[in-house]
C-alpha positions as CSV (number, residue, x, y, z in Angstrom):
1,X,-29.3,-12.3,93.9
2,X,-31.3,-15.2,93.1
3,X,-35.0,-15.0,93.0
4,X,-37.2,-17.1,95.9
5,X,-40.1,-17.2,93.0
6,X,-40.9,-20.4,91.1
7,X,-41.0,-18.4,87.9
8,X,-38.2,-19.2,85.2
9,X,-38.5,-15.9,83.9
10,X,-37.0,-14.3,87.1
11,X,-33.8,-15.4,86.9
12,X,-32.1,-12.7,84.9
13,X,-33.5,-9.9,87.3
14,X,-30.7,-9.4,90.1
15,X,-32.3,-9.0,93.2
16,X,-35.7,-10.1,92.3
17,X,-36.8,-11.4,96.0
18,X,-40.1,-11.2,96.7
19,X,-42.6,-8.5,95.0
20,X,-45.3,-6.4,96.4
21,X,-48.2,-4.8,94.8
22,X,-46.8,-1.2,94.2
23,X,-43.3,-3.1,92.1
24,X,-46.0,-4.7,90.2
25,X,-47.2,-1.4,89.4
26,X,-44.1,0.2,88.9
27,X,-43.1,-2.8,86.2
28,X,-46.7,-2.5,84.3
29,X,-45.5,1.2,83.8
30,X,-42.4,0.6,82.4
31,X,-43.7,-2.0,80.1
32,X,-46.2,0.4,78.9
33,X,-43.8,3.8,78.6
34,X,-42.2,2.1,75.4
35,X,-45.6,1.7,73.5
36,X,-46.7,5.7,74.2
37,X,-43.9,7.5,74.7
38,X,-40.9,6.0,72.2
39,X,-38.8,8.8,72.6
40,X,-38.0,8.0,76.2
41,X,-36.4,4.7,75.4
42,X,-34.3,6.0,72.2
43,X,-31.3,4.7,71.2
44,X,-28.0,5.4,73.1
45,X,-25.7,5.6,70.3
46,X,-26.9,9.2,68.8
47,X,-27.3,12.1,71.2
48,X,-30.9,12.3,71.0
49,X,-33.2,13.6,73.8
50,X,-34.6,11.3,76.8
51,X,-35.0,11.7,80.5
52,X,-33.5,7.8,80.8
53,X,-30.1,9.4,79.4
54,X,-28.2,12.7,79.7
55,X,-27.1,14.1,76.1
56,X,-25.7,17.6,77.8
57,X,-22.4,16.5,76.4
58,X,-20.2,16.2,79.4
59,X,-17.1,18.9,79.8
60,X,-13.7,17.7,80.0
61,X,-13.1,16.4,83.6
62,X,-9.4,16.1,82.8
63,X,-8.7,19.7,80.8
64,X,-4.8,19.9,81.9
65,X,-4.1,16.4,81.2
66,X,-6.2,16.5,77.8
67,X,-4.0,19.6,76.7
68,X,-0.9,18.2,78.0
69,X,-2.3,14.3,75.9
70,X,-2.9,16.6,72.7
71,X,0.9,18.6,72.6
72,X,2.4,15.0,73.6
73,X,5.5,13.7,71.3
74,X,6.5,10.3,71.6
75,X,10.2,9.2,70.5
76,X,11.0,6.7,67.9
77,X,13.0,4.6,70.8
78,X,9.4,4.9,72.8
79,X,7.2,3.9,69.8
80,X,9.6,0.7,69.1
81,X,9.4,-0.7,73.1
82,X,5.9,0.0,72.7
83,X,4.9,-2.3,69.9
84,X,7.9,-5.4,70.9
85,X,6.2,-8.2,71.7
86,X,6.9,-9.7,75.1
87,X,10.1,-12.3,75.4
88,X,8.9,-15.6,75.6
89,X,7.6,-16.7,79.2
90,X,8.3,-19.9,79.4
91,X,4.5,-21.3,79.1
92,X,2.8,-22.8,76.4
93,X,-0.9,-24.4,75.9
94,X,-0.4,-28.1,76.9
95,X,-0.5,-30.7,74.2
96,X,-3.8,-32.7,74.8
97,X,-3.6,-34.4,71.0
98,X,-1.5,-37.3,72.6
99,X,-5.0,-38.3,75.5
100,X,-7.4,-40.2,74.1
101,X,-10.7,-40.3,75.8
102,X,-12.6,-42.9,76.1
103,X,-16.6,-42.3,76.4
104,X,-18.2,-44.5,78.8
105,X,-21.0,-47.1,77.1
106,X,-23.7,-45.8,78.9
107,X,-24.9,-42.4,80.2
108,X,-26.9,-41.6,83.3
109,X,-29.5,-39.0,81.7
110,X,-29.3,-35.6,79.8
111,X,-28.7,-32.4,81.4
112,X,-29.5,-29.3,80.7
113,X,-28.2,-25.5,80.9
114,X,-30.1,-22.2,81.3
115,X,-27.6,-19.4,80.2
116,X,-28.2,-15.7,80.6
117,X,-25.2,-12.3,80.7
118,X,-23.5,-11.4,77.7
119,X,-21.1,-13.1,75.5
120,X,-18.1,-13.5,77.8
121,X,-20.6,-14.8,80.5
122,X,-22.4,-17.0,78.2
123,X,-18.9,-18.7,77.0
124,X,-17.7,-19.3,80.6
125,X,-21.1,-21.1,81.2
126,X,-20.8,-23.0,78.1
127,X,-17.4,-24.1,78.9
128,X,-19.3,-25.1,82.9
129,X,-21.7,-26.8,81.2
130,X,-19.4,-29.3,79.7
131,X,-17.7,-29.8,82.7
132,X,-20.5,-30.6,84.4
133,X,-21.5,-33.1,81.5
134,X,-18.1,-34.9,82.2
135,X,-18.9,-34.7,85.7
136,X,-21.8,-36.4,86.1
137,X,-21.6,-38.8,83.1
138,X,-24.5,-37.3,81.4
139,X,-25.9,-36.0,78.0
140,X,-25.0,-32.5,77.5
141,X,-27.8,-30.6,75.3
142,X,-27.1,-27.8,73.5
143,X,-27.0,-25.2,75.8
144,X,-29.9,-22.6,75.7
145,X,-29.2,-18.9,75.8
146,X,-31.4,-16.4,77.7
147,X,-32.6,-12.9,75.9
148,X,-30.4,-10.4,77.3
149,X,-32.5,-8.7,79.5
150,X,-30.5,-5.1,78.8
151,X,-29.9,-5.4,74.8
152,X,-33.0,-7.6,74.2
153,X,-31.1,-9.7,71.9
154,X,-32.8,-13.6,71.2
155,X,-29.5,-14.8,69.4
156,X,-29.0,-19.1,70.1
157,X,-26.4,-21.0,70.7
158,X,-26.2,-21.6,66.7
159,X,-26.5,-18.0,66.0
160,X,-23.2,-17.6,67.1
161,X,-21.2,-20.4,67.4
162,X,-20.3,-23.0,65.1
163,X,-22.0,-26.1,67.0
164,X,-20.7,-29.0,64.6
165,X,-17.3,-27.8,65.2
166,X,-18.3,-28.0,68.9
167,X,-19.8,-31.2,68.7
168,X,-16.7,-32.7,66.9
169,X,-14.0,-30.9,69.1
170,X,-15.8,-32.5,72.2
171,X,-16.6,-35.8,70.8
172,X,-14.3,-37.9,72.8
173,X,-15.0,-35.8,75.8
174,X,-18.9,-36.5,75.9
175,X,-21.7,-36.9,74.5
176,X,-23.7,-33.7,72.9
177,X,-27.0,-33.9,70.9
178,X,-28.5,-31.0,69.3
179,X,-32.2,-31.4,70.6
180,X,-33.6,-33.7,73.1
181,X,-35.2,-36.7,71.3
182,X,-39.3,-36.9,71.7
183,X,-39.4,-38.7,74.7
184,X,-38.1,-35.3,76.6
185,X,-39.3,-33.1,74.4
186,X,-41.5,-31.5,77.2
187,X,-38.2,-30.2,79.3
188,X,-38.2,-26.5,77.6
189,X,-38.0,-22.8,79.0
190,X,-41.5,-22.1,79.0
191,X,-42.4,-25.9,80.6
192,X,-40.4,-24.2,83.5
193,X,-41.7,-20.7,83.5
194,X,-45.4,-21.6,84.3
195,X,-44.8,-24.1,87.6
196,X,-42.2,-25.9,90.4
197,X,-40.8,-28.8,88.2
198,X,-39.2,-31.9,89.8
199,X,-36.4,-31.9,86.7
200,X,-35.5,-28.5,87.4
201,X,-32.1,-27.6,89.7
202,X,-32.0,-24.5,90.8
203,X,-30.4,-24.4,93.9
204,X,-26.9,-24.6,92.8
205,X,-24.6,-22.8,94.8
206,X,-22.4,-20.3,93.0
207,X,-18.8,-21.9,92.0
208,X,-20.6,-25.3,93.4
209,X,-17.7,-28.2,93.3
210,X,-17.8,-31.3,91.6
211,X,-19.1,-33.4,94.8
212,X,-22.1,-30.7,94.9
213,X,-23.2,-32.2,91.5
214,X,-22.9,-35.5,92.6
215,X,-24.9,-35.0,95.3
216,X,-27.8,-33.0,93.9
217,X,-28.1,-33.7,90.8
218,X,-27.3,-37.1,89.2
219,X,-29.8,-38.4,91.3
220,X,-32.4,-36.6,89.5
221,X,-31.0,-37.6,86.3
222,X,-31.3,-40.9,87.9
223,X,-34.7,-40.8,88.8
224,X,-36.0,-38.7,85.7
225,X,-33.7,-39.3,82.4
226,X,-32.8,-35.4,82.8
227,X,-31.6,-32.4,84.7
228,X,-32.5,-28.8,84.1
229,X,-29.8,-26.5,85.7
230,X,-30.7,-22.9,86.1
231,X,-29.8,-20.4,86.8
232,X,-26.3,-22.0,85.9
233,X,-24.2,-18.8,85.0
234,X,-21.0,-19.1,88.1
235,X,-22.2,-22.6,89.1
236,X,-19.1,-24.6,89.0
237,X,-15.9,-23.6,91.2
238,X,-12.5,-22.9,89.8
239,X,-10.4,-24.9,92.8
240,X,-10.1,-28.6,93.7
241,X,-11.3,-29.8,90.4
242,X,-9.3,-32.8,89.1
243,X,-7.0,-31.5,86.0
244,X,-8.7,-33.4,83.1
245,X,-11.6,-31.2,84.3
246,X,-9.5,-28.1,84.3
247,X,-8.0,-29.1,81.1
248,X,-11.2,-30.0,79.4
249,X,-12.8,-25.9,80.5
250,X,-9.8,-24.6,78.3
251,X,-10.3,-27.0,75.8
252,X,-13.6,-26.1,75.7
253,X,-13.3,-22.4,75.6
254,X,-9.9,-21.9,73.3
255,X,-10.6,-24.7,70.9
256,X,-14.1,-25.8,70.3
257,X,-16.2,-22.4,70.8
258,X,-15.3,-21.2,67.1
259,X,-18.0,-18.7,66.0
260,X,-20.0,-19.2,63.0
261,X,-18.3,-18.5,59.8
262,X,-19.9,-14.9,58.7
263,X,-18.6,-13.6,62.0
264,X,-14.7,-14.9,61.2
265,X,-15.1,-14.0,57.4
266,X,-16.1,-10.2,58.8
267,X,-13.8,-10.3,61.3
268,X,-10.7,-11.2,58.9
269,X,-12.0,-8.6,56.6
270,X,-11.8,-6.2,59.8
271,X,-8.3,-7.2,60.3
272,X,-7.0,-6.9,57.1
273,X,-8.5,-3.4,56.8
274,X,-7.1,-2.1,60.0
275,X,-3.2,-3.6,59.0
276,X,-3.7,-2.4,55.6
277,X,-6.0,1.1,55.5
278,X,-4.9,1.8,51.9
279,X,-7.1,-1.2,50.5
280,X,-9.9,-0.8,53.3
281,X,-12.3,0.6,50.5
282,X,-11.5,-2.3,48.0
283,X,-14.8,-4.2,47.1
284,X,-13.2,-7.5,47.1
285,X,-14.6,-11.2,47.8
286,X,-14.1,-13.1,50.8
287,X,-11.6,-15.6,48.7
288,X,-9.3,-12.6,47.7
289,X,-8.6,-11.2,51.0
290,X,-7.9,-15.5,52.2
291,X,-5.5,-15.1,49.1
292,X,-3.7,-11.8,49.3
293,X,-3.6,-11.9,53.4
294,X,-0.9,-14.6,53.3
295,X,1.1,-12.7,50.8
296,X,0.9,-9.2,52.6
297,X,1.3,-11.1,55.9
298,X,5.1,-11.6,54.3
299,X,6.0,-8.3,53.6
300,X,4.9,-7.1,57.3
301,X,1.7,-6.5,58.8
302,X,0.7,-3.2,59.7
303,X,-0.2,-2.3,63.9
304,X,-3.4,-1.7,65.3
305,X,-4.6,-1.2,68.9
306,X,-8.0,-3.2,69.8
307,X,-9.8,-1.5,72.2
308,X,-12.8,-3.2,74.5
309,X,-14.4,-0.1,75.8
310,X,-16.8,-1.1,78.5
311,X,-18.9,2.0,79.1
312,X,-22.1,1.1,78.3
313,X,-25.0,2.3,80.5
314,X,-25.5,-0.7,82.1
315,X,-21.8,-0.4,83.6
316,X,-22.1,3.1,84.1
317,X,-25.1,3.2,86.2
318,X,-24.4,0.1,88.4
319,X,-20.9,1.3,89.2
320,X,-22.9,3.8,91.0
321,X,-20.1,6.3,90.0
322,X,-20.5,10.4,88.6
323,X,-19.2,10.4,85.2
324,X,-19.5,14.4,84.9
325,X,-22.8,14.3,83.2
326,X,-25.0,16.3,86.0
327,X,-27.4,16.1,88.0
328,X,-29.4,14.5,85.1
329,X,-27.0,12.2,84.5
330,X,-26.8,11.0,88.2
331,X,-31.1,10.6,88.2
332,X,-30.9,9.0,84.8
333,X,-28.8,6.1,85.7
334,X,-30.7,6.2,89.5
335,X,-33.8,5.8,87.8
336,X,-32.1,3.0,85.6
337,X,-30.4,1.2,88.6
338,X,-34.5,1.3,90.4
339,X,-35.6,-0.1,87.2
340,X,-33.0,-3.1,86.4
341,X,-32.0,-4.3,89.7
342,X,-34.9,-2.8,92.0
343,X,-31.9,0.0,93.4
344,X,-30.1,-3.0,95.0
345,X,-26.5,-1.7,93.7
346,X,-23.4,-2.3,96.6
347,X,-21.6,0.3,95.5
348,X,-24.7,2.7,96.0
349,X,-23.5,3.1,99.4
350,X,-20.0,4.7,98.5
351,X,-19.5,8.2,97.6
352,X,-18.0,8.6,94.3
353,X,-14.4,9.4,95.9
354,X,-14.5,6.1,97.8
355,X,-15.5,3.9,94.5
356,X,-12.5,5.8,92.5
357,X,-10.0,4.8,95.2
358,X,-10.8,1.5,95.2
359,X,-10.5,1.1,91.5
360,X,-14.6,0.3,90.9
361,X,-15.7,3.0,88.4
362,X,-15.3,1.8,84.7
363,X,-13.2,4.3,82.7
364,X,-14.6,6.9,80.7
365,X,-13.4,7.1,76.8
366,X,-11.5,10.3,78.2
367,X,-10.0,8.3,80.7
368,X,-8.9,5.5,78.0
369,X,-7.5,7.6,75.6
370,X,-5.4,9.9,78.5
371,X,-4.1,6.3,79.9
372,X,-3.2,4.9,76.1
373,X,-1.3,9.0,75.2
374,X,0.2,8.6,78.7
375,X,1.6,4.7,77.7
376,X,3.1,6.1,74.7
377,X,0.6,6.0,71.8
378,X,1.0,8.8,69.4
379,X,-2.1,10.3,67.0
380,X,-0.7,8.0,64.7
381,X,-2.0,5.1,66.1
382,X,-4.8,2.7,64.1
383,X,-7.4,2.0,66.8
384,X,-10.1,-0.1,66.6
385,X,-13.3,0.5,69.0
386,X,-14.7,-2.7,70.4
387,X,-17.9,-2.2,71.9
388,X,-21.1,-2.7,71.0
389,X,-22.8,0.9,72.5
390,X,-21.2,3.5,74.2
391,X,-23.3,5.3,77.0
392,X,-23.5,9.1,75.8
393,X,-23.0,8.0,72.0
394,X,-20.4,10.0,70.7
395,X,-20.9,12.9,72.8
396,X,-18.7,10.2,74.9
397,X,-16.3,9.5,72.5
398,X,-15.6,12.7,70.7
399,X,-12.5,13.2,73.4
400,X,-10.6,9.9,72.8
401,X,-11.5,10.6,68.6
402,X,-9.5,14.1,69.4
403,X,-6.4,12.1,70.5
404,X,-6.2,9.3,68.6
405,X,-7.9,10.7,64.9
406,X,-7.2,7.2,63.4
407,X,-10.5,5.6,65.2
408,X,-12.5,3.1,63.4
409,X,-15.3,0.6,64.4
410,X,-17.5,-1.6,62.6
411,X,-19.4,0.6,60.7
412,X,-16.5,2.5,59.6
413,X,-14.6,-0.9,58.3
414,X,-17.4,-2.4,56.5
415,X,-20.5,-2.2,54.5
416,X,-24.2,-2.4,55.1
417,X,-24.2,-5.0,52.9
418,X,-21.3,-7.0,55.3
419,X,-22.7,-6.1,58.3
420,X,-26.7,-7.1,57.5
421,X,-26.1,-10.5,59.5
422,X,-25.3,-8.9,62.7
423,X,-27.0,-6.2,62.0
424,X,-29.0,-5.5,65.8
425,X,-28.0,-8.8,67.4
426,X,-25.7,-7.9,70.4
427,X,-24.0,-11.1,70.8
428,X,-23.1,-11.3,67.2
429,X,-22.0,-7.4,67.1
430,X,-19.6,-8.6,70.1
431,X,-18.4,-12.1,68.7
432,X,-17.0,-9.8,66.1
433,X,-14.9,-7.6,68.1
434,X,-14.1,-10.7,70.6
435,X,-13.0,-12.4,67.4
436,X,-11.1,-9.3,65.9
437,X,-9.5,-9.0,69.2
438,X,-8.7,-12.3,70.5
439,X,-7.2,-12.9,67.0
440,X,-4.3,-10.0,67.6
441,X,-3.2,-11.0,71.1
442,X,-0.5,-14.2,69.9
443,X,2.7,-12.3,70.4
444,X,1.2,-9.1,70.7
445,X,0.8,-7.2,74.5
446,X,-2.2,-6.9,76.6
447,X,-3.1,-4.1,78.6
448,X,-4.9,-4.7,82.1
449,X,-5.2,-0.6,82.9
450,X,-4.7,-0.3,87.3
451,X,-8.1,0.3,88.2
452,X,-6.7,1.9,91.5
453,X,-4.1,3.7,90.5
454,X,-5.6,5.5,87.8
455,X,-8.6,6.2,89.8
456,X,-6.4,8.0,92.6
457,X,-4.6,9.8,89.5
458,X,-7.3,11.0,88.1
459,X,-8.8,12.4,91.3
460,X,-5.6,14.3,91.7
461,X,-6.9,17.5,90.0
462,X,-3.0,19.4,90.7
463,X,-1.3,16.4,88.7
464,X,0.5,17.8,85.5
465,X,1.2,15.7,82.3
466,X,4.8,14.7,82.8
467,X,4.2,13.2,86.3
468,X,0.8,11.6,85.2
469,X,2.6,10.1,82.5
470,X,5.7,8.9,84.4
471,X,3.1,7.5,87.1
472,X,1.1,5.6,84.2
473,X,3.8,4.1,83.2
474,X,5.3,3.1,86.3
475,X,2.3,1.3,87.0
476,X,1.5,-0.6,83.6
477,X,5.1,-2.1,83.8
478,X,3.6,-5.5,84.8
479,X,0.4,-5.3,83.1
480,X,1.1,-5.8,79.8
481,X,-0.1,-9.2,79.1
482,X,3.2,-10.8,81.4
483,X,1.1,-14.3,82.4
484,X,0.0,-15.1,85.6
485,X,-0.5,-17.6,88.3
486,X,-3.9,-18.4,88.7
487,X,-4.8,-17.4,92.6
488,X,-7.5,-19.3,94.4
489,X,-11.2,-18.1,93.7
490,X,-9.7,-16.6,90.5
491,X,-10.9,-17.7,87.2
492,X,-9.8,-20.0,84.8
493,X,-10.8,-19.1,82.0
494,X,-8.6,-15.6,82.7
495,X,-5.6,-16.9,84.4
496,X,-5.1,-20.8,82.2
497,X,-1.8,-21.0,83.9
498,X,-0.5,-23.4,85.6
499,X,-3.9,-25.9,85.1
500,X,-4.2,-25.5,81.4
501,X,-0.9,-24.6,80.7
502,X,2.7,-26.6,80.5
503,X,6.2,-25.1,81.2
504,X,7.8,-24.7,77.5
């Protein structure tokens, strides 16, 4: 919800409307528990006391299933379907090398971007942001990332992403500088923050369309030399946008966001450690693995599962959902929802029946690991956890490390030493796994899990392993990673095809 205050540093609070004195209060407490009472806000990766978290390590709320997971034998036949990749589709990325464009002489201003959410978030508005450039003819300057207001993480634009590659990709697209020259110099984040500023847009609609920008926003540029756009995050639509728009969001996103070079270099160490475990504790330079990866590539690379476990606790407690953990649990995360978004949480008004059978509760790493046993995947199975902090640390985890031993994350793949650069920086942690990730998926299956279906399964306490199984299965057929059509309202950046894709 947007907030009705002047104030620039409102806009990552959802629902921040209008304040009275006893919020004010409220938020001058919370700033100040912190400084006197440290242990309340510990970390949420090791299962240490607070009253903002519940560390009773939750029971099993899936015993039969678990036991039936844990005796479960998967057939060679099973094992081999499983790891096929899919037959080709008949799409591939359209060939944009042949256009050629050409930048017009002269530009009507700069403009300017305010981004805030995570990295996935961040990358869509990134990918917006140069849309919006094209759109209006303008300047685009770097764009500027908001602290994540849950991980408190300051990381910029250059922190993670490789902004000459950016700048180069783009180049014949529009024009992208750095830093605003002197004359602008003034149009910053805090310049906003302290007053109402003619230069700053931020009444953009969510998934606004191109005539929107027209309309409301070049003339600004046109009146001042620049436009600052925020919030921004959502602000452009996905339908009626002419294709070399369309076109130019994917190029955007799968070509000229590469991430800074440590974050690659640890992420191909990453890799080459989960294909080839019997080297992972070789101390080796960054130009031996480039030179021995090709080479081991030939003799057949070994199979991993990437997983992107989004249990964190700002997922857990704005799902609104009971995860098992109690009533301290439940007050925990209500006291968490009051303090992040003021209690204003849709799904607060569903009981936690209602939210599984729609398919709105975020799985559980129980959950994950029954639905991967269920799918076929044997104890046997490298998997790689992608997440940067699981809520209930590995209390959480300890069920999905029973069924699938071979678990490894981060801190298990590399070093101190490697990892010092992302060391506490969210958004790096995360480019990693998005890297490691996104860098397996050519050829390889996708899993979307049925939010529905396996909520509905897992309410069925009577269910036994075989017809859980059979069910699972039954309903991950067509989710494998099988493209598909882009619907309206749906995004882009998740279903490419048909705009940003051409029929092989």
């Amino acid at each position: 919800m947007q907030s009705s205050s002047s104030s620039f540093s409102s806009l990552n609070k959802s629902g921040g409307i209008g304040v009275g004195r006893r919020s004010v209060y409220v938020g001058l407490l919370v700033i100040l528990l912190p400084v006197f009472f440290p242990n309340l806000f510990s970390p949420l990766s090791h299962a240490s006391p607070s009253i903002f978290s519940e560390w009773n390590a939750p029971k099993s709320r899936h015993l039969p299933l678990l036991e039936g997971a844990l005796q479960r034998q998967t057939s060679y036949e099973e094992q081999s379907d499983l790891w096929t990749p899919l037959a080709n589709q008949g799409w591939k990325p359209c060939d944009v090398s042949s256009h050629v464009a050409v930048l017009p002489k002269k530009r009507q201003g700069y403009v300017q971007v305010f981004l805030d959410g995570g990295l996935n978030q961040q990358r869509m508005g990134i990918c917006d942001a140069v849309a919006v450039a094209k759109i209006l003819n303008a300047t685009l300057v770097i764009p500027y990332l908001e602290v994540n207001p849950v991980w408190q993480d300051s990381s910029s634009f250059t922190d993670i992403f490789d902004v000459d590659h950016f700048i180069d990709v783009l180049k014949d697209e529009i024009s992208i500088v750095k830093q605003l020259p002197k004359a602008y110099s003034w149009s910053t984040r805090e310049y906003y923050a302290t007053a109402i500023r003619a230069t700053r847009i931020k009444t953009a609609p969510v998934h606004a369309s191109a005539n929107w920008y027209l309309e409301n926003v070049l003339p600004v540029m046109q009146s001042y030399g620049i436009a600052a756009i925020a919030p921004f995050s959502h602000r452009l639509a996905f339908d009626n946008m002419p294709m070399d728009i369309q076109r130019l969001r994917c190029k955007v996103n799968f070509q000229a966001l590469a991430f800074v070079p440590h974050v690659k270099t640890l992420g191909d160490a990453l890799v080459n450690r989960l294909r080839y475990p019997s080297r992972k504790s070789s101390v080796v330079s960054t130009e031996y693995l480039e030179e021995t990866s090709d080479e081991r590539h030939k003799q057949g690379s070994g199979k991993f599962v990437v997983l992107h476990l989004r249990f964190d606790k700002d997922m857990a407690a704005h799902s609104a959902c009971d995860f098992g953990g109690g009533k301290a649990e439940k007050l925990a995360l209500a006291k968490y929802r009051q303090v992040i978004w003021q209690g204003r949480v849709l799904n607060s008004q569903f009981t936690d029946e209602e939210l599984r059978n729609q398919g709105r509760c975020p799985l559980t790493p129980e959950e994950i690991g029954l639905l991967l046993a269920a799918l076929g995947f044997d104890n046997s199975t490298r998997l790689y956890l992608a997440s940067h902090k699981v809520y209930g640390g590995e209390a959480r985890i300890s069920t999905l490390r029973n069924l699938f031993p071979l678990m490894e994350d981060k801190k298990s793949l590399a070093s101190t030493e490697e990892r010092a650069k992302i060391k506490g920086k969210a958004s790096l942690l995360a480019a990693v796994d998005y890297y490691v990730g996104h860098r397996t998926y050519e050829n390889l299956k996708t899993i979307r899990p049925n939010m529905a279906l396996l909520g509905q399964l897992f309410l069925n306490k009577s269910m036994g392993w075989s017809e859980f199984q059979q069910a699972v299965r039954d309903g991950h057929r067509t989710r494998q990673g099988q493209i598909r059509i882009k619907k309206e309202k749906q995004s882009i950046y998740t279903y490419p095809a048909p705009d940003c894709m051409c029929r092989a």
